[in-house]
C-alpha positions in Angstrom: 32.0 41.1 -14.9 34.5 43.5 -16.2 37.6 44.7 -13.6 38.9 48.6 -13.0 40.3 50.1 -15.9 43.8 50.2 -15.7 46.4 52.3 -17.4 49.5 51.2 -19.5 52.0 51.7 -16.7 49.9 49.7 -14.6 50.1 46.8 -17.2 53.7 47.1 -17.5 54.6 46.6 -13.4 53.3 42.8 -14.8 56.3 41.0 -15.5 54.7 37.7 -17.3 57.2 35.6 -18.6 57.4 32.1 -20.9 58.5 28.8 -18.4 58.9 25.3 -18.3 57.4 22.8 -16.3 60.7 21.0 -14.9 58.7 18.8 -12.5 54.9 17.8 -11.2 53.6 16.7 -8.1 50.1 16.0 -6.1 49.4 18.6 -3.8 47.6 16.9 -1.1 47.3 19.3 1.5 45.7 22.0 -1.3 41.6 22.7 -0.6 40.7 22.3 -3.8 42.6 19.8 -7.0 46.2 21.4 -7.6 49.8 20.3 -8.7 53.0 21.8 -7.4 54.7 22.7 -10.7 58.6 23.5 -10.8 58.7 25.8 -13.7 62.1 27.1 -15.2 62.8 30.4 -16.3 65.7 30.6 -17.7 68.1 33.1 -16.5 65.5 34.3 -13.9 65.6 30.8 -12.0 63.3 28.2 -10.9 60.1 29.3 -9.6 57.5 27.2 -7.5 53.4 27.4 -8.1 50.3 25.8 -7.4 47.7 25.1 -9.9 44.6 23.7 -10.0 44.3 22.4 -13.5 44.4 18.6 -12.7 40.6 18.0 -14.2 42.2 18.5 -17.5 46.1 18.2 -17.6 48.1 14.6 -16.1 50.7 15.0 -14.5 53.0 13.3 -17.5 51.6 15.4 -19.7 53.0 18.8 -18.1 56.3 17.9 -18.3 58.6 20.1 -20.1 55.2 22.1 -21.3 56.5 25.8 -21.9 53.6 27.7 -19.8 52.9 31.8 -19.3 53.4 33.3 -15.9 53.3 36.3 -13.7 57.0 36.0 -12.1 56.5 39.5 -9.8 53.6 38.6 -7.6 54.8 38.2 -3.7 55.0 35.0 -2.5 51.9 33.2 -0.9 51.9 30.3 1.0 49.0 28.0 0.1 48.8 25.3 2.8 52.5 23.9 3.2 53.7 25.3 0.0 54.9 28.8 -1.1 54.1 29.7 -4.8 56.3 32.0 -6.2 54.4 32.6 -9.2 51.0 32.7 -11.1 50.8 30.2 -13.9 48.1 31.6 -16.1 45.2 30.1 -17.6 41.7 30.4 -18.7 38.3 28.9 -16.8 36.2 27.2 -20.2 32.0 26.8 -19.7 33.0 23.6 -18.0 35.0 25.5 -15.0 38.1 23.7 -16.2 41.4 25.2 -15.9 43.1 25.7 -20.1 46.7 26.8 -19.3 47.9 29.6 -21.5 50.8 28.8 -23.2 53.5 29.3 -25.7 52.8 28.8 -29.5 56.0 27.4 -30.5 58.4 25.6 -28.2 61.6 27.1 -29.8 60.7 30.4 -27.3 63.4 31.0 -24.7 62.9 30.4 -21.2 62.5 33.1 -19.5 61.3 35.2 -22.5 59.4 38.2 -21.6 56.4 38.8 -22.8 55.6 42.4 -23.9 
């Protein structure tokens, strides 16, 4: 199912930046399957998020992991937690979580994507 039509000035309100995962943990209180990831971004900070890509990521294995994600969405409070930003990621045929992410790990934190 296709979305609105947006325009280019729409697009460019999205501030989606390069991070790394700094730090992991079991979200327990979450609904559904989800981490709490502290992501760095560089000169912008440390950012907090929930995601729900446990079925195909362990924990050890998002360490230092250089990830996409929105950095300008209000904060939302998902059970005890606030996540501060969107970690992005595509649903695959099985309904599985596949983080986007960074071709080459020399990127900058905090890099902009444009």
């Amino acid at each position: 199912m296709n979305k609105p039509e947006i325009t280019f000035d729409d697009f460019t309100k999205v501030d989606i930046r390069i991070g790394t995962i700094i730090e992991v943990n079991d979200f327990l209180k979450a609904k559904k399957p989800a981490y709490q990831l502290i992501i760095d971004f560089g000169d912008l900070g440390i950012k907090k998020s929930s995601a729900q890509i446990t079925q195909l990521y362990a924990k050890d294995d998002l360490l230092h992991k250089q990830i996409l994600a929105i950095v300008n969405f209000k904060d939302k409070q998902i059970a005890n937690f606030i996540s501060e930003c969107l970690v992005l990621g595509v649903e695959n045929d099985k309904k599985e979580i596949v983080l986007m992410q960074a071709s080459s790990p020399a990127i900058k934190k905090g890099e902009k994507i444009s």
